[in-house]
BAVO-557715 format. One record per residue (C-alpha): residue number from 1; residue in one letter; x negated, y, z negated. Coordinates in Angstrom, 3 decimals. Example, Ala and Ser with C-alpha at 12.3 -4.5 7.8 and 13.67 -1.06 7.14 Angstrom:
% BAVO-557715
[1, "a", [-12.300, -4.500, -7.800]]
[2, "s", [-13.670, -1.060, -7.140]]
This chain:
% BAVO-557715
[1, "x", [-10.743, -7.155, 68.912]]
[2, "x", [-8.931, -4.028, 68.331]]
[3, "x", [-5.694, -5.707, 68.491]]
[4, "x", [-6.663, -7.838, 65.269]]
[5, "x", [-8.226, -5.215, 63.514]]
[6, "x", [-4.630, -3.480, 63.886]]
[7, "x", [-3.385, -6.609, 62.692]]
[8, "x", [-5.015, -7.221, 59.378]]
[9, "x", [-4.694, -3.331, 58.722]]
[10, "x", [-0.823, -3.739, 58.654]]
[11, "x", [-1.425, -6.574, 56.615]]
[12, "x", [-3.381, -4.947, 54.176]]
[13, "x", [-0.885, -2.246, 53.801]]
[14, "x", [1.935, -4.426, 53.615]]
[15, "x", [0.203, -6.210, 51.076]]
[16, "x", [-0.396, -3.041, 49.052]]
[17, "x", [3.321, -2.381, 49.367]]
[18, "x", [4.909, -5.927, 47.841]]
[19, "x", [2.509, -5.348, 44.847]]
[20, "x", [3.605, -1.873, 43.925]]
[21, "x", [7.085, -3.212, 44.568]]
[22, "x", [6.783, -5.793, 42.517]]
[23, "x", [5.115, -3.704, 39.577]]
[24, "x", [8.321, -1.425, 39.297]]
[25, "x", [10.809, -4.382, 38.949]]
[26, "x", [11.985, -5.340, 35.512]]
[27, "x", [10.624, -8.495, 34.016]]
[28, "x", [13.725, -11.906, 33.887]]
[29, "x", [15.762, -11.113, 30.670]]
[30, "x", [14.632, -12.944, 27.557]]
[31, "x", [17.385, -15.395, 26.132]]
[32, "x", [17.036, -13.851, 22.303]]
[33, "x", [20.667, -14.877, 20.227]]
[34, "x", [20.978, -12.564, 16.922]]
[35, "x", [23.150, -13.230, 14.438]]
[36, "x", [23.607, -9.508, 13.544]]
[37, "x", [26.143, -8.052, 15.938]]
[38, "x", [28.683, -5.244, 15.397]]
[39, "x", [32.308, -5.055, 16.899]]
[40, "x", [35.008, -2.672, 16.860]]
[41, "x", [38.054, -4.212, 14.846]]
[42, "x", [40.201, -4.720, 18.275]]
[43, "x", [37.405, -6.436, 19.546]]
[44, "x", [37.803, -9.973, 20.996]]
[45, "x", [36.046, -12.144, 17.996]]
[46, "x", [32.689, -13.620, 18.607]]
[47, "x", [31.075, -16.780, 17.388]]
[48, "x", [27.926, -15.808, 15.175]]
[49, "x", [25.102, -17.596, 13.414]]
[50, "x", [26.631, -18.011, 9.850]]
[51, "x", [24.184, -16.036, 7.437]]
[52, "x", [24.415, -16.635, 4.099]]
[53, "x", [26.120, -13.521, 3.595]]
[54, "x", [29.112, -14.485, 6.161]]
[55, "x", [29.240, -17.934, 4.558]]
[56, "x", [29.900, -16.401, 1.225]]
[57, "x", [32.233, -13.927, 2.165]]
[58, "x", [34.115, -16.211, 4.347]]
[59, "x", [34.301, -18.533, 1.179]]
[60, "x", [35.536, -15.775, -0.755]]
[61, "x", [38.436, -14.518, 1.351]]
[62, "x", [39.167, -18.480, 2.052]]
[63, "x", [39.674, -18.511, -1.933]]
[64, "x", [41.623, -15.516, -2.563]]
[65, "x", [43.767, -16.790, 0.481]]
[66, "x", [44.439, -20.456, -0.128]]
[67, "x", [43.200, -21.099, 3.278]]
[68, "x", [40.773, -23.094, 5.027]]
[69, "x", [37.778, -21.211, 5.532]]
[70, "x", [37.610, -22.344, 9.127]]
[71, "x", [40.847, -20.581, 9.624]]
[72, "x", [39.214, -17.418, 9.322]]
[73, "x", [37.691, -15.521, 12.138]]
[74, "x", [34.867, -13.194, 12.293]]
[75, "x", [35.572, -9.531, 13.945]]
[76, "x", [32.013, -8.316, 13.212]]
[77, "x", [28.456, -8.339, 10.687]]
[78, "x", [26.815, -5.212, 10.625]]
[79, "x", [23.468, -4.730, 8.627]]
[80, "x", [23.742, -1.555, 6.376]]
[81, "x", [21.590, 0.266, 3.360]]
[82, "x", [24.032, 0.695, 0.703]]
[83, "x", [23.583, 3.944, -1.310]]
[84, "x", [23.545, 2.058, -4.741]]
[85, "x", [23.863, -1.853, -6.525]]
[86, "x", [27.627, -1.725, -6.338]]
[87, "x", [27.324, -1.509, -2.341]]
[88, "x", [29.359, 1.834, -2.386]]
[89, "x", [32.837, -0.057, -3.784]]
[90, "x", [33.828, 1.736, -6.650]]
[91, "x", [34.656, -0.815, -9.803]]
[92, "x", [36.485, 0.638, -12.533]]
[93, "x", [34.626, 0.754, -16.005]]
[94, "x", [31.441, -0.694, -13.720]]
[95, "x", [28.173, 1.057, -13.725]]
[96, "x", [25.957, 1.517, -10.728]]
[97, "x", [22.731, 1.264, -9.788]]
[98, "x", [21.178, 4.296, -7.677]]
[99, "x", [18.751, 1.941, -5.234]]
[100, "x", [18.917, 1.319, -1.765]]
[101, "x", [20.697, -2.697, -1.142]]
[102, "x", [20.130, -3.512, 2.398]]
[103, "x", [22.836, -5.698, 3.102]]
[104, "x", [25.684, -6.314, 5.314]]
[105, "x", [29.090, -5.139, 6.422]]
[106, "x", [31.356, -8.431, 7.555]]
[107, "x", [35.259, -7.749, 9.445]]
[108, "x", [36.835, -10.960, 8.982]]
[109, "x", [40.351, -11.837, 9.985]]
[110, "x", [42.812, -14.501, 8.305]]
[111, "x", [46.484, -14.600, 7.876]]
[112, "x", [47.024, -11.398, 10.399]]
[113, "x", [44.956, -9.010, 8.420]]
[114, "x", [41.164, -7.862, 9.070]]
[115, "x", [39.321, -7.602, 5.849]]
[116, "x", [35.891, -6.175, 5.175]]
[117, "x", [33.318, -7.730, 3.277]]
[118, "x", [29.874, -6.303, 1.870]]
[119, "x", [27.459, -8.038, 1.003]]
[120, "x", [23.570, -7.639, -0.143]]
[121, "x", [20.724, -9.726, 1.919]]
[122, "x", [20.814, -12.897, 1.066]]
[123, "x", [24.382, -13.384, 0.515]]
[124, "x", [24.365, -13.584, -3.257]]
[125, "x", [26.426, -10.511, -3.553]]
[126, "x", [29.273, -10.528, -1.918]]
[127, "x", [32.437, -8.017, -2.900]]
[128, "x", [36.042, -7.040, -0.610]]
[129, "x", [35.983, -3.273, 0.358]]
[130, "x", [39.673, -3.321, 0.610]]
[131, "x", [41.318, -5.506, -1.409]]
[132, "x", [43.578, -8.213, 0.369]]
[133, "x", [47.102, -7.177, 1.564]]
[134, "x", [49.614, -8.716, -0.828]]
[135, "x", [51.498, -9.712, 1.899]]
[136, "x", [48.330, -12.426, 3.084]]
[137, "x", [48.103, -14.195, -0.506]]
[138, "x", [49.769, -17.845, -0.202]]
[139, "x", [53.528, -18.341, -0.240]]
[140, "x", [53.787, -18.799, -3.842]]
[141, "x", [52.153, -15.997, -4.879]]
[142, "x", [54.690, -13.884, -2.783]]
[143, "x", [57.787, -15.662, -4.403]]
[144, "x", [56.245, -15.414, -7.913]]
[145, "x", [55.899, -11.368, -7.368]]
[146, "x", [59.352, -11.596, -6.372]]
[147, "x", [60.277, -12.940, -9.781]]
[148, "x", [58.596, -11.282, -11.769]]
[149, "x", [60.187, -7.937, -10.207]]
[150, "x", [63.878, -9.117, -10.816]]
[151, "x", [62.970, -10.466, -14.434]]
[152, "x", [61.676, -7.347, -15.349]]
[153, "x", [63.237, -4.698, -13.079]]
[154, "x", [59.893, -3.307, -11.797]]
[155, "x", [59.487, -2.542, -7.960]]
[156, "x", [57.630, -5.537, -6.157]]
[157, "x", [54.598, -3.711, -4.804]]
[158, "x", [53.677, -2.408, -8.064]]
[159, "x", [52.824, -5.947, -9.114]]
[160, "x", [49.128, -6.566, -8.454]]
[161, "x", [47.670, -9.819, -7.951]]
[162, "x", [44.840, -9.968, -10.301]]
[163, "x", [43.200, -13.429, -9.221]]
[164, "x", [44.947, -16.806, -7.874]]
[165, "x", [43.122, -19.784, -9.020]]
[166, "x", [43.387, -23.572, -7.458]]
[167, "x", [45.190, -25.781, -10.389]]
[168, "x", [45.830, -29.361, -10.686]]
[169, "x", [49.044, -29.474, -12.954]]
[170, "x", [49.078, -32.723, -15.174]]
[171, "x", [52.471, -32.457, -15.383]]
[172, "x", [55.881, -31.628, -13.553]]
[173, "x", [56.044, -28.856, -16.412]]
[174, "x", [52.879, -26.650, -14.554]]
[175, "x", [51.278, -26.727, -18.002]]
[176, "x", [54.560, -24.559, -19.804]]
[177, "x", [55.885, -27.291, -22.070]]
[178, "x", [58.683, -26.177, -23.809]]
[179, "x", [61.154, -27.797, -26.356]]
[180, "x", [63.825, -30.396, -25.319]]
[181, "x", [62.312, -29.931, -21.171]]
[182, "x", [61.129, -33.514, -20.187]]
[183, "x", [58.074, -33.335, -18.265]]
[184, "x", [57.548, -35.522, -15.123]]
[185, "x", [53.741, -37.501, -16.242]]
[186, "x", [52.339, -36.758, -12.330]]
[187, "x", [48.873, -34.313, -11.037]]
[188, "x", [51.116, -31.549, -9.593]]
[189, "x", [48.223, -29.365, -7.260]]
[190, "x", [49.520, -25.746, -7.268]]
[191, "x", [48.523, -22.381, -8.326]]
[192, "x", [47.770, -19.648, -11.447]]
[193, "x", [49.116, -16.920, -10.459]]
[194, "x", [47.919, -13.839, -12.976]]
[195, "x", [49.448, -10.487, -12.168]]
[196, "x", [49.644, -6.923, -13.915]]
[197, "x", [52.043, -3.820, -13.388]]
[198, "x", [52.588, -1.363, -15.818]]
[199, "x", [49.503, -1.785, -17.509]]
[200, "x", [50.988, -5.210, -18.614]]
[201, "x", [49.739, -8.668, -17.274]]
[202, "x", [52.108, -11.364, -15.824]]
[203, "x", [51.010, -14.847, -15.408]]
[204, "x", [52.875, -17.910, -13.520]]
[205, "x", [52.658, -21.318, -12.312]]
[206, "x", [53.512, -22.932, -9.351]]
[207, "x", [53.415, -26.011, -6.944]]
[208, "x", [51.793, -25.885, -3.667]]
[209, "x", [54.809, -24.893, -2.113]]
[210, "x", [56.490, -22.423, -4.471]]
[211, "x", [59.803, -24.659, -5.021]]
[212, "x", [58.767, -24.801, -8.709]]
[213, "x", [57.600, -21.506, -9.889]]
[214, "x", [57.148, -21.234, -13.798]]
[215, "x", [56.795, -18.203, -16.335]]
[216, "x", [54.237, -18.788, -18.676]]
[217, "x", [53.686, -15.761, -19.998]]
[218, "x", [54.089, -12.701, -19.944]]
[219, "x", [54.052, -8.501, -20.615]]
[220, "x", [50.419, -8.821, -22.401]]
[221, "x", [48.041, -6.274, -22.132]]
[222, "x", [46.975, -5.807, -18.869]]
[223, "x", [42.660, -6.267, -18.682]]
[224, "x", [41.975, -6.296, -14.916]]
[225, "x", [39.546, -8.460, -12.893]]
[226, "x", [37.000, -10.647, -14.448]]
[227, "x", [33.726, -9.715, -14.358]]
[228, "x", [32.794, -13.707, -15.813]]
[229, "x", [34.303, -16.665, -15.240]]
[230, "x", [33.653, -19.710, -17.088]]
[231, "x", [34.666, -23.292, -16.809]]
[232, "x", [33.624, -26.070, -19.270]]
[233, "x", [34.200, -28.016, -22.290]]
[234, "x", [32.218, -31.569, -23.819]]
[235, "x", [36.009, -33.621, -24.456]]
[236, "x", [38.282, -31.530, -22.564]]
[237, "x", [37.826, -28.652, -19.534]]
[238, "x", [38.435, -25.037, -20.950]]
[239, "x", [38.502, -21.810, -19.076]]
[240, "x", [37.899, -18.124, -19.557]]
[241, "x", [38.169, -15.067, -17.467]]
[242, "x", [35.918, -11.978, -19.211]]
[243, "x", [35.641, -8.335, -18.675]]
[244, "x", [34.431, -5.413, -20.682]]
[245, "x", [38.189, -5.334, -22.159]]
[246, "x", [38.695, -8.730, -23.133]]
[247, "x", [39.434, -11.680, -22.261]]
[248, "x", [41.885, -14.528, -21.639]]
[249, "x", [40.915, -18.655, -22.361]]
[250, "x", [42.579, -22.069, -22.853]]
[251, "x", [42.607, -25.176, -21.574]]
[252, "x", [42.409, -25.408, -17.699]]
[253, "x", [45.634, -26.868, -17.193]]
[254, "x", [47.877, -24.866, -19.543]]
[255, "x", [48.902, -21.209, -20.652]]
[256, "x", [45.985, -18.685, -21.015]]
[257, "x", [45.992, -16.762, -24.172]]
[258, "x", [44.849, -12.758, -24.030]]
[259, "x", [42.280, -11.218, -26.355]]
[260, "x", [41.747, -7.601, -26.534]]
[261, "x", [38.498, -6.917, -27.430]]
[262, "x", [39.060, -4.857, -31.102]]
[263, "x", [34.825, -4.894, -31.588]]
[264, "x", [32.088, -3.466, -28.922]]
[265, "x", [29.871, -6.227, -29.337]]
[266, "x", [31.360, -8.462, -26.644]]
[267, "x", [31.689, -5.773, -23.943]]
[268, "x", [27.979, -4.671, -24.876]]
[269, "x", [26.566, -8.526, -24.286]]
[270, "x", [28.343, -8.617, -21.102]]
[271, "x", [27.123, -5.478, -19.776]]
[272, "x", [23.534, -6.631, -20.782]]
[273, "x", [24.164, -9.603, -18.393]]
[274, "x", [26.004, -7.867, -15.602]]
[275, "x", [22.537, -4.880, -15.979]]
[276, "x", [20.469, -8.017, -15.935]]
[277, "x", [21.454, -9.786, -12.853]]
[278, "x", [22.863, -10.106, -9.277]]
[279, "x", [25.789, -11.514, -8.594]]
[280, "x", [25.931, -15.723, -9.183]]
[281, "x", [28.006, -18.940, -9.404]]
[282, "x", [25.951, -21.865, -10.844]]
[283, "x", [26.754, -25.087, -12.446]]
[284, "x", [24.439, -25.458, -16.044]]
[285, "x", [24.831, -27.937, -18.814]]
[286, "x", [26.910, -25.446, -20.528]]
[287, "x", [29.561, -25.452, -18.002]]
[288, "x", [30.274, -23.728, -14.856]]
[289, "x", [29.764, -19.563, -14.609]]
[290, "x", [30.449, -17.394, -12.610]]
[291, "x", [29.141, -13.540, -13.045]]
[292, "x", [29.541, -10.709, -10.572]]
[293, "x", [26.325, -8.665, -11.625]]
[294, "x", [25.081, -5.835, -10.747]]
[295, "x", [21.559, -5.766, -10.687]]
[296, "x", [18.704, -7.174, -8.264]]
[297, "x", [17.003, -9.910, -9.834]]
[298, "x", [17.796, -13.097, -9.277]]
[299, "x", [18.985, -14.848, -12.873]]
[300, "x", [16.668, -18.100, -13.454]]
[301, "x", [18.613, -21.158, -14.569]]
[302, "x", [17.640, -20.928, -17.657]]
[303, "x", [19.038, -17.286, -17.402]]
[304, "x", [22.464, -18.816, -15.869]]
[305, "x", [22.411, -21.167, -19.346]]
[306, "x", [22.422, -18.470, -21.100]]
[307, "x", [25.758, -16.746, -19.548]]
[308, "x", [27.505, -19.737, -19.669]]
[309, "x", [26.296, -19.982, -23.340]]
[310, "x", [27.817, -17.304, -24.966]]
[311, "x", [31.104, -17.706, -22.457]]
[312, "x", [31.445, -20.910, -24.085]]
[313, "x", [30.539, -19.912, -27.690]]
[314, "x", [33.601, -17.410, -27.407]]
[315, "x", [35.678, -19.855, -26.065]]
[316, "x", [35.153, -22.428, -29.098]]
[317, "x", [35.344, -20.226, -31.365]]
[318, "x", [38.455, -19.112, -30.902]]
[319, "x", [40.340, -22.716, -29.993]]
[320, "x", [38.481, -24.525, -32.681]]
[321, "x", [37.848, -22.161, -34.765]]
[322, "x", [34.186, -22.597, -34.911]]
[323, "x", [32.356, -19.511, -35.544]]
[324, "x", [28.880, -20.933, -35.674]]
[325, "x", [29.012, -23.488, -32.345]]
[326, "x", [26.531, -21.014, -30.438]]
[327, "x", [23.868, -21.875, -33.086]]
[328, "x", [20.717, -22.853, -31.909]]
[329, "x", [18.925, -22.661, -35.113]]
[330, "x", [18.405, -20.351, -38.536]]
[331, "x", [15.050, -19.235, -39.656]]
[332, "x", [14.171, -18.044, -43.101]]
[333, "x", [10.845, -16.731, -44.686]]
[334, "x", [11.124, -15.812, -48.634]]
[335, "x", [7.562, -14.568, -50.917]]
[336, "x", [4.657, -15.253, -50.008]]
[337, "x", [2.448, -11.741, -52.002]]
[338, "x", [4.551, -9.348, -49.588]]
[339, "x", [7.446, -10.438, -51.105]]
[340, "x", [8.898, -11.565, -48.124]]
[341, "x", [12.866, -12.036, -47.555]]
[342, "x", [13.646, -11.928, -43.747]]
[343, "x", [16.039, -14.110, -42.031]]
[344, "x", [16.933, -14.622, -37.813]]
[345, "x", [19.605, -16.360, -36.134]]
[346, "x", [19.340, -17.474, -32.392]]
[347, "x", [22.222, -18.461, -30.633]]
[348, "x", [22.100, -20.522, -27.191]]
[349, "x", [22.785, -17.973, -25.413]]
[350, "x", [19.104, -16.534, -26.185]]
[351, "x", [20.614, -13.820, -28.259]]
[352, "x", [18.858, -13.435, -31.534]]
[353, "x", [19.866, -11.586, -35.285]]
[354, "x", [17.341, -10.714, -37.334]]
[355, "x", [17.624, -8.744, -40.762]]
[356, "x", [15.909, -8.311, -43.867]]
[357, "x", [17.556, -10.088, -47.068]]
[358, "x", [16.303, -7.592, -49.900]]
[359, "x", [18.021, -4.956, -51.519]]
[360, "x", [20.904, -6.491, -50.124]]
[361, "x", [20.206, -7.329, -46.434]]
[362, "x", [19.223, -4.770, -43.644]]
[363, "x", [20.156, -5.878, -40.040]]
[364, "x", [16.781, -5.513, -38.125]]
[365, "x", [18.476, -5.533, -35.103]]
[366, "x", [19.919, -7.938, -32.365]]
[367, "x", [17.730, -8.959, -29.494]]
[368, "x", [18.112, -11.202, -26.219]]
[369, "x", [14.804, -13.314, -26.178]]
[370, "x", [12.463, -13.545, -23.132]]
[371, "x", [12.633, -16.141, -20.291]]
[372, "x", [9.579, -17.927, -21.408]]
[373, "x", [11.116, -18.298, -25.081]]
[374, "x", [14.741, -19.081, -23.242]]
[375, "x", [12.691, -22.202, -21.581]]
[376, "x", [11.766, -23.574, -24.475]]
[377, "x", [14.370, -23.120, -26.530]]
[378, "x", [16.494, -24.934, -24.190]]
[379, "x", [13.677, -28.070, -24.081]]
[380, "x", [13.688, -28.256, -27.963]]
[381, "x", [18.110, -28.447, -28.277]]
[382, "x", [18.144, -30.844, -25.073]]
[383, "x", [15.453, -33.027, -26.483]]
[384, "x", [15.643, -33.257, -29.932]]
[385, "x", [18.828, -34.249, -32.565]]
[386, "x", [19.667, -31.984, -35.366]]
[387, "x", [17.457, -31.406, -38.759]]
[388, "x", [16.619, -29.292, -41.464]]
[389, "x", [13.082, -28.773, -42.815]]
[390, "x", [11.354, -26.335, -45.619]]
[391, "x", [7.835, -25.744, -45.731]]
[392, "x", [6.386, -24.079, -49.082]]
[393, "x", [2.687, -23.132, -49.476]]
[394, "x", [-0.168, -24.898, -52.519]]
[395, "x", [-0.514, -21.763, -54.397]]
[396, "x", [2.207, -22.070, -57.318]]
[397, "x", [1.347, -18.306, -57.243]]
[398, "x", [3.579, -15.870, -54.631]]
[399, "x", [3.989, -19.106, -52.482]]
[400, "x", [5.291, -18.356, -49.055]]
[401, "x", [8.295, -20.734, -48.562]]
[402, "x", [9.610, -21.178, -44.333]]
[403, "x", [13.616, -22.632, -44.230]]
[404, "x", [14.756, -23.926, -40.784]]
[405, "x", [17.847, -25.079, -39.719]]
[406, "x", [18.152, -26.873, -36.599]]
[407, "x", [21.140, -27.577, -34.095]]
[408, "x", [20.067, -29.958, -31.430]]
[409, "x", [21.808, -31.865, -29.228]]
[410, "x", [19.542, -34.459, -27.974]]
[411, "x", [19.146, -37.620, -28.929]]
[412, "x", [14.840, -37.898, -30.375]]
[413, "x", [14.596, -37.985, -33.751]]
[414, "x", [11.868, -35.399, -34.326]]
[415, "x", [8.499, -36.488, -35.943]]
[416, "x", [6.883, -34.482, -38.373]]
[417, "x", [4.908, -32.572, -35.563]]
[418, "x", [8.170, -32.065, -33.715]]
[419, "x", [9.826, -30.395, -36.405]]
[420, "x", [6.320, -28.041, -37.240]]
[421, "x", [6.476, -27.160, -33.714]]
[422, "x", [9.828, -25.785, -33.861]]
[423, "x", [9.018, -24.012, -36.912]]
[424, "x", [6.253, -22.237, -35.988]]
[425, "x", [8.527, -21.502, -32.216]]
[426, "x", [11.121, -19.883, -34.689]]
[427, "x", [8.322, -17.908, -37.250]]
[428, "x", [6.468, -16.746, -33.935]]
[429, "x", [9.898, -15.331, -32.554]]
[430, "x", [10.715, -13.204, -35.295]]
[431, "x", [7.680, -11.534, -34.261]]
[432, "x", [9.172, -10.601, -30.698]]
[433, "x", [11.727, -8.405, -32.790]]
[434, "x", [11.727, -5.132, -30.478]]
């Protein structure tokens, strides 16, 4: 009896043992996967979950390289606070929001180089810390500097590679037709190449391959990068490339032209977008746009409209000479017993003019209108077709006479209540006049 009692003692005990034991050991390791990792540049590369903010940046360097964006490897994505809107890169003639961006920074390797992206959380900024090695830029791009250093006797490295855009040449000319040249009638796929040293800017034309590298234009005034880029056009596609300096436009296939800005206006309208928005690409009825903002909020698409709006409206203009093709409508109230004379001008690109016509006209000032009033603006020129309308009041006395001017491009004829509506839309906007 003793004997057991011994027994289950050391039992007990060993019991009491294999319990504490097992209390001290560390629980199996939980299979968790993050797609936020960090690794030192020499590191062996890692396959990640592709964020939106790798996906974009991997785009991006894919695009500035020619390349395949599977090509490109990723070293490392790191999440960071950036000090301020511009992630901490420093963007001449670009102002900067002081506000925390939580974001990313993204080592990516292509062509031999490691490049590092930032980006903000959800991908839809995305901007190169250090810009691409000249030496990684597509074979063409390489020969073309070459050129351009013997033609005009200025050391290669000082020619910077402004942007390199994919081009489908309809000809064997690249787009640089010049007189008595015969031009082979094939799609040659190649490159624009746009360049600037000495404050100048350079632009050339190539194949694919660089055999057939073409001039076609350049020592014009050097404007930088683009801060919007638009592609459009109802009969024919168009281009433009914008900044706070200027621009330069033309048909997609041939020879850009260069426009300095000589007025503040346009650099003022963009910087009201770029202050306005985060950075976006989106396709609208007005074309494709492109605008590397530098604000939080996220543009609606009515917003994105807008942009490509008034990149198209400078575009026409100056091909086609058509001053007033961002016109949505013109609004204009005259007596009435105040004596009224006020008119107001609203383009599609939701900017609006108004000023006073007495005593020989008074600008009252020029005005973007709100999102709600962007909307519908938008429904009326996509719905309805062009009209003009006047409204005068009964009293023969200090009647109060309404003129409205419509430019729609849809295909209703408006009824009588249409055309009210839209009236009292445009009389009820001159109201919003800050």
């Amino acid at each position: 009896m003793v004997q057991k009692q011994r027994v289950m003692v050391v039992v007990f005990l060993f019991s009491i043992l294999l319990v504490a034991c097992t209390a001290v050991l560390p629980p199996d390791p939980v299979d968790r996967k993050t797609p936020i990792h960090s690794l030192p540049g020499n590191a062996t590369p890692t396959v990640t979950t592709e964020i939106p903010a790798l996906a974009a940046a991997r785009a991006s360097l894919a695009a500035a390289y020619g390349i395949e964006p599977s090509t490109i490897q990723v070293m490392g994505v790191e999440p960071v606070d950036w000090r301020d809107s511009c992630l901490e890169i420093q963007i001449a003639g670009q102002s900067c929001l002081q506000v925390v961006t939580p974001g990313y920074r993204i080592l990516l390797l292509a062509a031999g180089g490691q490049v590092e992206y930032r980006s903000n959380l959800d991908g839809t900024l995305v901007m190169p810390a250090n810009l691409p090695p000249q030496t990684n830029y597509p074979a063409p791009v390489q020969i073309a500097r070459q050129m351009a250093s013997d033609t005009w006797l200025i050391p290669v490295e000082e020619f910077l590679v402004v942007y390199v855009e994919n081009v489908d040449w309809s000809n064997g000319c690249l787009g640089v037709e010049r007189p008595n040249t015969a031009c082979t009638e094939a799609i040659v796929p190649g490159y624009r190449i746009v360049m600037e040293a000495q404050g100048m800017r350079y632009e050339y034309h190539t194949d694919q391959l660089g055999n057939i590298i073409v001039e076609a234009s350049s020592q014009q005034p050097a404007l930088g990068a683009p801060q919007l880029t638009w592609v459009g056009g109802d009969e024919e596609c168009r281009m433009a490339h914008i900044n706070e300096r200027g621009m330069d436009y033309g048909v997609c296939g041939g020879t850009l032209a260069i426009e300095v800005f000589s007025e503040p206006q346009h650099a003022v309208e963009l910087l009201n977008y770029l202050n306005a928005y985060t950075t976006f690409t989106a396709q609208t009825s007005a074309g494709r746009v492109e605008l590397r903002g530098l604000a939080q909020p996220l543009a609606s698409p009515a917003e994105q409209r807008s942009v490509a709006e008034w990149a198209a409206a400078l575009v026409v203009d100056r091909l086609d000479g058509d001053s007033g093709a961002g016109i949505a409508f013109r609004w204009k109230r005259t007596g009435g017993i105040a004596g009224f004379c006020d008119e107001l001008i609203v383009y599609r690109s939701g900017y609006a003019e108004a000023a006073s016509c007495k005593d020989g006209g008074q600008s009252l000032g020029k005005f973007r209108v709100s999102p709600a009033y962007l909307d519908t603006l938008y429904g009326y020129l996509d719905t309805f077709k062009p009209f003009s309308r006047k409204e005068t009041d009964p009293a023969t006395a200090d009647a109060m006479t309404l003129h409205l001017e419509f430019f729609g491009r849809g295909e209703i004829e408006p009824v009588d209540a249409d055309r009210a509506s839209l009236m009292q839309f445009a009389s009820d906007l001159f109201t919003q006049i800050p």
